[in-house]
matplotlib code that plots the C-alpha trace (Angstrom):
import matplotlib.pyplot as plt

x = [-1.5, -1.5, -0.5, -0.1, 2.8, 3.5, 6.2, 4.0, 0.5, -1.0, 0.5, -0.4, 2.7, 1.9, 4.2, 4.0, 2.9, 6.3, 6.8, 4.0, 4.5, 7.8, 6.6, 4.2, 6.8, 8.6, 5.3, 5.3, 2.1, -1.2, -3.5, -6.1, -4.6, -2.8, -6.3, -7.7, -5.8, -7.9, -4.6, -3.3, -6.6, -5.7, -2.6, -3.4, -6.0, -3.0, -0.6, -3.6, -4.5, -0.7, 0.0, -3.3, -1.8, 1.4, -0.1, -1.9]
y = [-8.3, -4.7, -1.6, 2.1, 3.7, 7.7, 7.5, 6.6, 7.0, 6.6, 3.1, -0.2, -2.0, -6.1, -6.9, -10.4, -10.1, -9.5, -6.9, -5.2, -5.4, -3.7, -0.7, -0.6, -0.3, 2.5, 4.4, 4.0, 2.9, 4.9, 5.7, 3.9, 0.9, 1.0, 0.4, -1.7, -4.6, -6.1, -6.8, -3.6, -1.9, -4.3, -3.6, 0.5, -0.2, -2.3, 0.9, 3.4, 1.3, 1.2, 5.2, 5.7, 3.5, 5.4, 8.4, 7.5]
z = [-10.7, -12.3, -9.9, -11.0, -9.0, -8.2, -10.8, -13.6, -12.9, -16.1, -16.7, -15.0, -14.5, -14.3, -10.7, -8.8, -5.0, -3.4, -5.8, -4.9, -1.6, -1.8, -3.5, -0.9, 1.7, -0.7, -1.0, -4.5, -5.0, -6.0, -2.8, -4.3, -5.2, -1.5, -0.5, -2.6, -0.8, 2.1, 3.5, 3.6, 5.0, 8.4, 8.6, 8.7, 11.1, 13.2, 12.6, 14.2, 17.0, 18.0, 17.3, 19.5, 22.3, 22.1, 22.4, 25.4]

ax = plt.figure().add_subplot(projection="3d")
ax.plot(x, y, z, "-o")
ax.set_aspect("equal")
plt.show()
């Protein structure tokens, strides 16, 4: 799969799955190909829901 990261926007760097998920955990990766990822759209929905109840 093809990512663009914040260190090299204007290239698409081919990365397998786990390596994509690791620069998403570094924050390395472009906002919209962040949320491109069904995946990852759940997961911030997961992370909101559980900074609202801590909130509470």
């Amino acid at each position: 799969m093809k990512v663009r990261t914040t260190m090299q926007p204007h290239l698409d760097i081919e990365v397998t799955e786990a390596e994509r998920l690791d620069l998403q955990r570094q924050g390395l990766l472009l906002p919209d190909e962040a949320e491109g990822d069904s995946a990852q759209a759940t997961d911030k929905t997961t992370d909101a829901k559980a900074s609202q109840r801590k909130g509470a």
